[in-house]
VMD Tcl script that builds the backbone (N, CA, C; Angstrom):
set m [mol new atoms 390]
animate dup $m
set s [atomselect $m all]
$s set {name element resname resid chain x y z} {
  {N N UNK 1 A -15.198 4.458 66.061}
  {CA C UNK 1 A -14.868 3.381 66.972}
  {C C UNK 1 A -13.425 2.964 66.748}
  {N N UNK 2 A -12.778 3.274 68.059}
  {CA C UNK 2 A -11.476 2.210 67.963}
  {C C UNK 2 A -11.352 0.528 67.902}
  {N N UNK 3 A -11.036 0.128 66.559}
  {CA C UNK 3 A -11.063 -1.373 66.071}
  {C C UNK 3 A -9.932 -2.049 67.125}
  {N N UNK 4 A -9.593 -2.747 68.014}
  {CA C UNK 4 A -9.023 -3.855 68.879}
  {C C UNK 4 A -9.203 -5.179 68.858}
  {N N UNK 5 A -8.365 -6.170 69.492}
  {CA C UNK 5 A -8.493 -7.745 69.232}
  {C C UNK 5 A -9.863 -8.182 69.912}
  {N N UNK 6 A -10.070 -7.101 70.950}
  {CA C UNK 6 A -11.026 -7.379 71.778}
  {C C UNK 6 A -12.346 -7.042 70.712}
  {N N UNK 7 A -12.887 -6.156 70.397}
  {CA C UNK 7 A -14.109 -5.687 69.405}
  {C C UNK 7 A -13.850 -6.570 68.225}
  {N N UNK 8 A -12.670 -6.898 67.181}
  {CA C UNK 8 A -12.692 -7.102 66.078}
  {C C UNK 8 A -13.159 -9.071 66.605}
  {N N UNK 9 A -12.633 -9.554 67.590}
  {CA C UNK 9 A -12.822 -10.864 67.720}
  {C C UNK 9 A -14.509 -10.946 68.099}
  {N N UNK 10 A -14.485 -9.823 68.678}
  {CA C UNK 10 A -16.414 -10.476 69.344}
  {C C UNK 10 A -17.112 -9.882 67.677}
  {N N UNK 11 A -16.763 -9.317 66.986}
  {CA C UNK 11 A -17.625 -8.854 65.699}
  {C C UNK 11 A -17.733 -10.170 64.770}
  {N N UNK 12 A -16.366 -10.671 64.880}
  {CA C UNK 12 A -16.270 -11.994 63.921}
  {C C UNK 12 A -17.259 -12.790 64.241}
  {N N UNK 13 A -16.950 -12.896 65.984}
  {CA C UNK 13 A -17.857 -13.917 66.493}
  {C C UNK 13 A -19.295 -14.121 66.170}
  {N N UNK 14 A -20.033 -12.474 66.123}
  {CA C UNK 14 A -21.393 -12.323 65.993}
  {C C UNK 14 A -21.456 -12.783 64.673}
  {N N UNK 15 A -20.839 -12.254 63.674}
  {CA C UNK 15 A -21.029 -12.472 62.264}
  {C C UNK 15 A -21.218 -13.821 61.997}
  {N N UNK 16 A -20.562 -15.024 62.565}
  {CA C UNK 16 A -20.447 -16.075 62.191}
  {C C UNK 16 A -21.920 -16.848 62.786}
  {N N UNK 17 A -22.324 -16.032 63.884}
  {CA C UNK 17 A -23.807 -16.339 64.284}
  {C C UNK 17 A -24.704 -16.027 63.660}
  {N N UNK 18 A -24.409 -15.122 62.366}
  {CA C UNK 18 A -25.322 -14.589 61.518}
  {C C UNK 18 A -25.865 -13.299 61.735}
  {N N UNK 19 A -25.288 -12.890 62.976}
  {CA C UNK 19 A -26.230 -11.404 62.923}
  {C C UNK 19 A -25.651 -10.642 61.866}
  {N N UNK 20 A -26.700 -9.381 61.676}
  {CA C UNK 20 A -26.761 -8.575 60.803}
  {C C UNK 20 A -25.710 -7.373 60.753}
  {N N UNK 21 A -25.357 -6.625 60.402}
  {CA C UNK 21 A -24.331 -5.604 60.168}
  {C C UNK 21 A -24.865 -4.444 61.397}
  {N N UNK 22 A -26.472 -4.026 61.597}
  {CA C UNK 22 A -26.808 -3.496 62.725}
  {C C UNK 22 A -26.679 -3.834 63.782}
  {N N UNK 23 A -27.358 -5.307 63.883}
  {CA C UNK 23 A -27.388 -5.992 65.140}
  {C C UNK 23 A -25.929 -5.617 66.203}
  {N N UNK 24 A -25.010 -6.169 65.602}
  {CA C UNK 24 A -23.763 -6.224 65.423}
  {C C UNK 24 A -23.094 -5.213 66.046}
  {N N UNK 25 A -23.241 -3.640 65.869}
  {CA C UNK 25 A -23.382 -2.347 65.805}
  {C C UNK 25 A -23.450 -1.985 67.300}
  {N N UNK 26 A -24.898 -2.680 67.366}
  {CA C UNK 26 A -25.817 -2.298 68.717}
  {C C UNK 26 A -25.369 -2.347 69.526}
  {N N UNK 27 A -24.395 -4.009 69.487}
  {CA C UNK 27 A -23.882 -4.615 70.597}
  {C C UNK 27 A -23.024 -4.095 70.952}
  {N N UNK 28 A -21.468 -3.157 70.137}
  {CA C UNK 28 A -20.495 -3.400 70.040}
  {C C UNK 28 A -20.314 -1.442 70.122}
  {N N UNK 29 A -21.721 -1.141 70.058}
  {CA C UNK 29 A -21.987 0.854 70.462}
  {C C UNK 29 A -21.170 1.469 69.327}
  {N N UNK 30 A -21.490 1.045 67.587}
  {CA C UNK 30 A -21.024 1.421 67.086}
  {C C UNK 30 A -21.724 1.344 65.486}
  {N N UNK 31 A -21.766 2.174 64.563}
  {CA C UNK 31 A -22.635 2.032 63.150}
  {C C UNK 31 A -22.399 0.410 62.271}
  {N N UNK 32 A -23.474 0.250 61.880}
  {CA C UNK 32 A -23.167 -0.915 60.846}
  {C C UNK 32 A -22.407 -0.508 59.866}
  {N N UNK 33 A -22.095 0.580 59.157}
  {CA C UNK 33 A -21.117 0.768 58.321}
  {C C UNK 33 A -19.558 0.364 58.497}
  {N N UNK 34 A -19.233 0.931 60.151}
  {CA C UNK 34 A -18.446 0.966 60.831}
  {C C UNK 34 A -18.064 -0.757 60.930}
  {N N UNK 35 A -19.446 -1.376 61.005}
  {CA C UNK 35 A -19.033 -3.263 60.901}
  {C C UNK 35 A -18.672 -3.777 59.354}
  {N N UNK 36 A -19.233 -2.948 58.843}
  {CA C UNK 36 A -19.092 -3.475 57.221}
  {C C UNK 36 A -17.603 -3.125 57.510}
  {N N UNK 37 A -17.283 -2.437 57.304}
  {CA C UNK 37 A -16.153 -1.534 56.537}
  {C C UNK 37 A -15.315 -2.843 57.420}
  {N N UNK 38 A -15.357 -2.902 58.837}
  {CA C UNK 38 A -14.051 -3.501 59.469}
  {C C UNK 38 A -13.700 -5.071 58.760}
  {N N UNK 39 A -14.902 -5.099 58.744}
  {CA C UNK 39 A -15.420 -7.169 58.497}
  {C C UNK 39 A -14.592 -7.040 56.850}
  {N N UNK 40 A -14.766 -6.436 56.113}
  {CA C UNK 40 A -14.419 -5.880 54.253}
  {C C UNK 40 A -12.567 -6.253 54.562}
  {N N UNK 41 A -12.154 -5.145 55.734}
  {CA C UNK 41 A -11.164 -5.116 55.610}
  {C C UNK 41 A -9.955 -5.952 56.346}
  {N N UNK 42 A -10.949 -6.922 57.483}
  {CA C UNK 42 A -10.485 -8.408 57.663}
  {C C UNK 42 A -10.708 -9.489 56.725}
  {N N UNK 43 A -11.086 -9.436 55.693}
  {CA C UNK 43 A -11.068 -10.227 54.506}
  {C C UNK 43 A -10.128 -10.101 54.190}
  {N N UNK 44 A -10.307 -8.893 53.437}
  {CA C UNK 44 A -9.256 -8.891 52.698}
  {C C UNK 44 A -7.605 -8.459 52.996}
  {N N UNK 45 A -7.462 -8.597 54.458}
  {CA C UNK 45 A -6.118 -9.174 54.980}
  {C C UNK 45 A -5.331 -7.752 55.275}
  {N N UNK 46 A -6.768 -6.343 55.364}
  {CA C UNK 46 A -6.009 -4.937 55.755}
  {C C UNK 46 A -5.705 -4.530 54.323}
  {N N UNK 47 A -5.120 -3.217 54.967}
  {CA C UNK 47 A -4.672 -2.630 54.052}
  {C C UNK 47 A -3.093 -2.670 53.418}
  {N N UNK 48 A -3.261 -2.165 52.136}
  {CA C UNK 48 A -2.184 -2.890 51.363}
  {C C UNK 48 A -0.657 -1.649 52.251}
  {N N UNK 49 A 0.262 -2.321 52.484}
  {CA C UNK 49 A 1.348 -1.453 52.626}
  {C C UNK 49 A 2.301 -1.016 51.600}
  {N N UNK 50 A 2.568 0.154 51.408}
  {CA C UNK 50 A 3.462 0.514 50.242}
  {C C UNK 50 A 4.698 1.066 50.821}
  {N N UNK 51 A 5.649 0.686 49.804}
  {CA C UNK 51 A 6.970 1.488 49.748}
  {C C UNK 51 A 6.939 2.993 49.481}
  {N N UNK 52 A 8.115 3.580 49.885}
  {CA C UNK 52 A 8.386 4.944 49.165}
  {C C UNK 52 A 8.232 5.037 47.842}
  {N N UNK 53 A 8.417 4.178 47.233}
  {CA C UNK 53 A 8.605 3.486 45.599}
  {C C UNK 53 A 7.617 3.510 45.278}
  {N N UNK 54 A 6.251 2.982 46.516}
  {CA C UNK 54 A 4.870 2.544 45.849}
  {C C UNK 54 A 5.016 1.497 45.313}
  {N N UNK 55 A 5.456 0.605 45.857}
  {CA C UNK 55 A 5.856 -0.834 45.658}
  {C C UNK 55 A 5.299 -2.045 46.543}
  {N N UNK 56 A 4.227 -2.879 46.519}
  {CA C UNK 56 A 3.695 -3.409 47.910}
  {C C UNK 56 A 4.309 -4.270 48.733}
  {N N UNK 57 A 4.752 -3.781 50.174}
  {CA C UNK 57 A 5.682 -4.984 50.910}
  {C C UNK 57 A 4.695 -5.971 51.032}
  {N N UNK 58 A 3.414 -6.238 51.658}
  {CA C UNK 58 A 2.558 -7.318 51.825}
  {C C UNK 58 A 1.627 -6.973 50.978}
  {N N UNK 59 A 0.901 -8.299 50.968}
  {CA C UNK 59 A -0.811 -8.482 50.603}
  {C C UNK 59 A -0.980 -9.359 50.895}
  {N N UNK 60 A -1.991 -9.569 51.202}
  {CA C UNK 60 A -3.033 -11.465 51.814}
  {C C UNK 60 A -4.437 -11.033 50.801}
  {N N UNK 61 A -4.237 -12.183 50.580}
  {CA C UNK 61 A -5.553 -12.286 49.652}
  {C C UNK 61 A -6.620 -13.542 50.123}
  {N N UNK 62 A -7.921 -12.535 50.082}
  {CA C UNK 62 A -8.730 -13.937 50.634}
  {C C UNK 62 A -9.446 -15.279 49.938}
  {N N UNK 63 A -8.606 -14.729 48.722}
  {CA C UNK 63 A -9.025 -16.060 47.936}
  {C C UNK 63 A -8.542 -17.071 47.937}
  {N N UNK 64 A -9.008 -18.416 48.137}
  {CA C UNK 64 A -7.723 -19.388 47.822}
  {C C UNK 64 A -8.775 -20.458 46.953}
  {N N UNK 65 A -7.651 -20.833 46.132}
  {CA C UNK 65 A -8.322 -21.957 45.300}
  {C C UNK 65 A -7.449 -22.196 44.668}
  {N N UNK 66 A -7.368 -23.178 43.800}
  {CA C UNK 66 A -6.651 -23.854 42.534}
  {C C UNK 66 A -5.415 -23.010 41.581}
  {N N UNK 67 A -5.576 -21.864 41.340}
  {CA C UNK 67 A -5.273 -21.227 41.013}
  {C C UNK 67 A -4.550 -19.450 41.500}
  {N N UNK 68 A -5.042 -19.218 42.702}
  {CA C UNK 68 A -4.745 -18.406 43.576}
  {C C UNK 68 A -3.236 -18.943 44.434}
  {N N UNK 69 A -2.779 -17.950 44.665}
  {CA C UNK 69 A -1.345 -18.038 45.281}
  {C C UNK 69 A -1.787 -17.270 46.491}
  {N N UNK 70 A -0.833 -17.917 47.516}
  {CA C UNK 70 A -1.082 -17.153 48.905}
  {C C UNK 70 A 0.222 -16.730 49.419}
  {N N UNK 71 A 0.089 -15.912 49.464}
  {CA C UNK 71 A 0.853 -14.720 50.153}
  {C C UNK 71 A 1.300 -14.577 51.328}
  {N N UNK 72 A 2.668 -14.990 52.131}
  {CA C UNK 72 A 2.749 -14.764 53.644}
  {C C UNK 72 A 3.502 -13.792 53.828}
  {N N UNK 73 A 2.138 -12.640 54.880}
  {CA C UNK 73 A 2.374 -11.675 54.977}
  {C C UNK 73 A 2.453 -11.775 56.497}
  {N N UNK 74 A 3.927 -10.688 56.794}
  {CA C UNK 74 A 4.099 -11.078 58.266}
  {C C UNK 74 A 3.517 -9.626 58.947}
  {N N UNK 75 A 1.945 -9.933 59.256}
  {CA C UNK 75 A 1.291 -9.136 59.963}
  {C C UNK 75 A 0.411 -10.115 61.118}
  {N N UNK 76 A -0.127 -8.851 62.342}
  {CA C UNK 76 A -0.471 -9.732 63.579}
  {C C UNK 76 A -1.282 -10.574 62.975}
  {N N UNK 77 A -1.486 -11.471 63.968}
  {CA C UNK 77 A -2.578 -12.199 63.699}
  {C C UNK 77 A -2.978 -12.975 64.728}
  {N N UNK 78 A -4.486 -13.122 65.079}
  {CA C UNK 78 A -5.002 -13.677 66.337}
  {C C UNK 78 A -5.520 -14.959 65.964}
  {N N UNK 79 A -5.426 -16.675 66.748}
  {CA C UNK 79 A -5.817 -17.416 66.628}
  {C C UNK 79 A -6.446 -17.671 67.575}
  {N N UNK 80 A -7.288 -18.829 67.679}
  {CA C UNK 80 A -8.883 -19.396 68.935}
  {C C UNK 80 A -8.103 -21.170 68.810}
  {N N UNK 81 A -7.263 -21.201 69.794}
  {CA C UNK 81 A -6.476 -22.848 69.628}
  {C C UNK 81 A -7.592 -24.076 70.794}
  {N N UNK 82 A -7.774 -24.803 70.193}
  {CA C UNK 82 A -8.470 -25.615 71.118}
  {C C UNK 82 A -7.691 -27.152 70.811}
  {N N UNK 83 A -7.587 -27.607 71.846}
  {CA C UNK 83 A -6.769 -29.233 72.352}
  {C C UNK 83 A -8.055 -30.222 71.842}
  {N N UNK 84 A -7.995 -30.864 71.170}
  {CA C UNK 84 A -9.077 -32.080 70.777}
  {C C UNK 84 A -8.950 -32.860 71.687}
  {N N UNK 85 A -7.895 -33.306 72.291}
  {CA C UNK 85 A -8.451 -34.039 73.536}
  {C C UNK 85 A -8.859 -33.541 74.335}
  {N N UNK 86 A -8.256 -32.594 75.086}
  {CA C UNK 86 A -9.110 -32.374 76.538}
  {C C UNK 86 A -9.983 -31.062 76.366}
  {N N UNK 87 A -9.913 -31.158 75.202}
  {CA C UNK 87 A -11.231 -29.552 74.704}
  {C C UNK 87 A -10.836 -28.257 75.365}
  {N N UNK 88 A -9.806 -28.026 75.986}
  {CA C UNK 88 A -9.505 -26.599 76.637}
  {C C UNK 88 A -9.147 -25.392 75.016}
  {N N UNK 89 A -9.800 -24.701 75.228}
  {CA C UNK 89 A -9.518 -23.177 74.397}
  {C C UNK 89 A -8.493 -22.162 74.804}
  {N N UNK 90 A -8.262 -21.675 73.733}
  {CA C UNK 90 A -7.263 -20.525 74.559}
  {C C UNK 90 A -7.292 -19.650 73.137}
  {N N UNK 91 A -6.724 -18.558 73.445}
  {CA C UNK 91 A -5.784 -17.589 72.007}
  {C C UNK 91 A -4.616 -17.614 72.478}
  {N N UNK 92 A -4.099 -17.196 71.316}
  {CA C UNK 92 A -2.784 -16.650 70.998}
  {C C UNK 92 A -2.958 -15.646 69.520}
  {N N UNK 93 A -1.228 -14.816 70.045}
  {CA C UNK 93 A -1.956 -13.758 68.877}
  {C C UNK 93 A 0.037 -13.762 68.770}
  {N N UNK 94 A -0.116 -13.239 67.712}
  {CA C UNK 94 A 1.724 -12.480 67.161}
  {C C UNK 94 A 1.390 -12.675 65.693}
  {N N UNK 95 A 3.013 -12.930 65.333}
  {CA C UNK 95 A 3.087 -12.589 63.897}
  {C C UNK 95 A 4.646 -13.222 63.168}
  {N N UNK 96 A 4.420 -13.777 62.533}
  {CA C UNK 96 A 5.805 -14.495 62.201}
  {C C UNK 96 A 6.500 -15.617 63.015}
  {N N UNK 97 A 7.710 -15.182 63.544}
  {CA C UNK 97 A 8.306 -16.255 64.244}
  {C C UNK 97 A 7.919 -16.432 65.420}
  {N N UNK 98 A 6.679 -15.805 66.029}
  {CA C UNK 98 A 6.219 -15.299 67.437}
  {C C UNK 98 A 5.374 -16.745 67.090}
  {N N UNK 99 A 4.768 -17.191 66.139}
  {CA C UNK 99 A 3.612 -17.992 66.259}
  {C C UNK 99 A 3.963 -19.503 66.366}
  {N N UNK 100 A 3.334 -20.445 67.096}
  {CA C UNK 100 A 3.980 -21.678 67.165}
  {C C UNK 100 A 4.340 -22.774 65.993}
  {N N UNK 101 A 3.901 -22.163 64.536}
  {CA C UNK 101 A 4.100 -23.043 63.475}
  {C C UNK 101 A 4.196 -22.566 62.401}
  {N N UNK 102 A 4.942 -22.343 61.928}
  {CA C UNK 102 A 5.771 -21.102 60.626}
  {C C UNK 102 A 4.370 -22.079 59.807}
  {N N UNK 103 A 3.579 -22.778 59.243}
  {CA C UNK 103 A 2.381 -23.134 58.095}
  {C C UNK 103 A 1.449 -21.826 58.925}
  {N N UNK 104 A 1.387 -21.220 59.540}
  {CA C UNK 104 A -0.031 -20.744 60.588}
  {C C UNK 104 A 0.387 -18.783 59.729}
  {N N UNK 105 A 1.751 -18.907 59.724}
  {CA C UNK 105 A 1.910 -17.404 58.628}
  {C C UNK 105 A 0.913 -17.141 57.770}
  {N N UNK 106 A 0.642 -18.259 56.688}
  {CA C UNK 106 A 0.095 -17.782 55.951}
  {C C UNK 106 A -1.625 -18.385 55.807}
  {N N UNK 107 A -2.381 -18.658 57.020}
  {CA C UNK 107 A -3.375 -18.732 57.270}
  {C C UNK 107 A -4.719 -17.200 56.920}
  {N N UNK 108 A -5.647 -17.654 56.504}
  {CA C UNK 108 A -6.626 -16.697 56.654}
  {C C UNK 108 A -7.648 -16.779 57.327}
  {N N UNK 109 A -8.264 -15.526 57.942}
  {CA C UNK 109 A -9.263 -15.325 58.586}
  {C C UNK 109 A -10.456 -16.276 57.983}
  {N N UNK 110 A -10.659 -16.989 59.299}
  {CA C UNK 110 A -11.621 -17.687 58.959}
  {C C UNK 110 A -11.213 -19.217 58.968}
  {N N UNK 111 A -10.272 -19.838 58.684}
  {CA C UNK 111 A -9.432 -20.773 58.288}
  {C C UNK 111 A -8.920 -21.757 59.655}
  {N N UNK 112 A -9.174 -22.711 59.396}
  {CA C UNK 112 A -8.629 -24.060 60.866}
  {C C UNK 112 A -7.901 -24.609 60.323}
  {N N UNK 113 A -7.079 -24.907 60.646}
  {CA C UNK 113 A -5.722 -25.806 60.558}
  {C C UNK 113 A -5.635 -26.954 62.018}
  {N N UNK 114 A -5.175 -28.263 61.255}
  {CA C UNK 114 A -4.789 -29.078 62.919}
  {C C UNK 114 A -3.211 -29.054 62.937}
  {N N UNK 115 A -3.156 -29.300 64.049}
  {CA C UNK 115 A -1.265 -29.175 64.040}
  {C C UNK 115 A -1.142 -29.998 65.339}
  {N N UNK 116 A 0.085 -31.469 64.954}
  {CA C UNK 116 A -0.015 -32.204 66.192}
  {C C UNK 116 A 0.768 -31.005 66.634}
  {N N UNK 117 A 1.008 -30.866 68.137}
  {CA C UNK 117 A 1.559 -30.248 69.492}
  {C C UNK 117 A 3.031 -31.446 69.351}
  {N N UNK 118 A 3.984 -31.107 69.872}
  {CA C UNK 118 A 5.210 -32.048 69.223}
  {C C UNK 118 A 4.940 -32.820 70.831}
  {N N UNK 119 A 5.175 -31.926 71.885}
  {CA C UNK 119 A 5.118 -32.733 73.418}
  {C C UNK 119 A 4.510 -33.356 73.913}
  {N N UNK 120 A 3.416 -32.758 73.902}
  {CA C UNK 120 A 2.099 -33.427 74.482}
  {C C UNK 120 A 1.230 -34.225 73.478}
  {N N UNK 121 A 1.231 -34.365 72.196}
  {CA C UNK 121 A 1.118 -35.920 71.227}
  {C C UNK 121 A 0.039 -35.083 71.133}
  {N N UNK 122 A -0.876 -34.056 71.001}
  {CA C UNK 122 A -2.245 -33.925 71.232}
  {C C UNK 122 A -2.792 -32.982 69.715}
  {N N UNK 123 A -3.513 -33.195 68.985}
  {CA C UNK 123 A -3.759 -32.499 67.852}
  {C C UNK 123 A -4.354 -31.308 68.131}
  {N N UNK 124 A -4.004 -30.011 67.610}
  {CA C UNK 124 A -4.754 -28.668 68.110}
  {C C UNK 124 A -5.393 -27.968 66.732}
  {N N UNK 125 A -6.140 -27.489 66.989}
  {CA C UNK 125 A -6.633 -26.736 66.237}
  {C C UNK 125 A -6.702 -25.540 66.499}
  {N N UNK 126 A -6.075 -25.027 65.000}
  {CA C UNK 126 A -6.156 -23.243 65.574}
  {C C UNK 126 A -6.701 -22.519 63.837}
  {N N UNK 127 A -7.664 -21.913 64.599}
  {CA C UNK 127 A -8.705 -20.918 64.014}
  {C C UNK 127 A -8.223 -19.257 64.086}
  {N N UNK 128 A -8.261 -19.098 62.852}
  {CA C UNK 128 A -7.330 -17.576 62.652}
  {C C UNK 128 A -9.006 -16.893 62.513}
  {N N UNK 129 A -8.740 -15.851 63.837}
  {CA C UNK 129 A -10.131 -14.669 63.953}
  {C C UNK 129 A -9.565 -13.678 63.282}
  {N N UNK 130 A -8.696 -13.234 63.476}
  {CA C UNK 130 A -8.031 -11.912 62.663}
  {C C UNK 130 A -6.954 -11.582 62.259}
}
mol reanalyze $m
mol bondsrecalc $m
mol representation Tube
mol addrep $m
């Protein structure tokens, strides 16, 4: 299966509904391994990129806590933004300076952030799917 924003966002979606790694599969005309493996490797923020050197330009790590350091790695990334006031949804997707709030770099899958909107006074929330 070719992995896209389109498949990798509706897989998240199911997952977070709880379906199963098959279920999942069924929907999406593709093996549960094929969901494991993708879901494994949206955790953990892809695969690592190396230098000629073998030296790593990025890593995202999906840990965060007390002690964990986070890493901003300038790779795509898709958010689910919704307006608290007037409840409208939308995405947006890029990577770095493409995104509307240099804090949203180093966000992880899975992760909401609010961010007032500077114009319109309105608090948004944006949810990083991938």
């Amino acid at each position: 299966m070719i992995w896209n924003d389109v498949n990798t966002t509706e897989m998240l979606r199911l997952h977070n509904l709880g379906l199963t790694g098959n279920q999942i599969g069924d929907r999406l005309g593709c093996k549960a391994t094929a969901v494991h493996g993708r879901l494994r490797r949206v955790r953990d923020g892809g695969d690592l990129k190396k230098s000629a050197e073998g030296k790593v330009l990025r890593f995202s790590s999906g840990a965060v806590g007390k002690n964990t350091q986070r890493v901003v790695s300038n790779k795509y990334k898709v958010f689910r933004v919704r307006n608290t006031v007037t409840g409208v949804v939308f995405q947006i997707s890029g990577m770095g300076d493409e995104l509307p709030d240099k804090s949203l770099k180093s966000a992880t899958v899975g992760e909401v952030r609010r961010k007032k909107h500077k114009r319109l006074k309105h608090i948004m929330e944006y949810e990083r799917l991938m």
